[in-house]
C-alpha angles and dihedrals in degrees: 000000000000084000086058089052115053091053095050074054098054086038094059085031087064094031092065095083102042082057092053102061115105095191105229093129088087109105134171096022096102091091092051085046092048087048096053098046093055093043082056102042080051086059103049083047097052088046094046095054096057092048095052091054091058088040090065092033087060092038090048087048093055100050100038120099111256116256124268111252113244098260083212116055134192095267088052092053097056094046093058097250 
């Protein structure tokens, strides 16, 4: 047990300053940021339209009348009906 916890210890004792970073030191990488975003936000819209054109498609097909039924089918035509 006292093995387990002095290196938990020196873990959160070399740990301090990792968490202490704030980061700031990045430069140069907004324009990478700004580029992924966007290539992100193009593929949720190109994904978006499509589904909004099966959307109204399903919801054409739901509240269309259903189609009339040919009177003459295949079979009738070969016989000569």
């Amino acid at each position: 047990m006292g093995t387990l916890m002095r290196t938990v210890i020196v873990i959160l004792a070399s740990a301090t300053t990792a968490l202490a970073a704030d980061g700031s030191v990045v430069k140069g990488s907004a324009f990478l940021i700004i580029l992924f975003l966007g290539f992100a936000a193009l593929i949720i819209v190109f994904q978006f339209i499509p589904g909004l054109v099966l959307f109204a498609t399903m919801l054409k097909s739901l509240f269309s009348r259903a189609p009339k039924k040919a009177t003459e089918t295949l079979s009738d035509k070969s016989r000569g009906k």
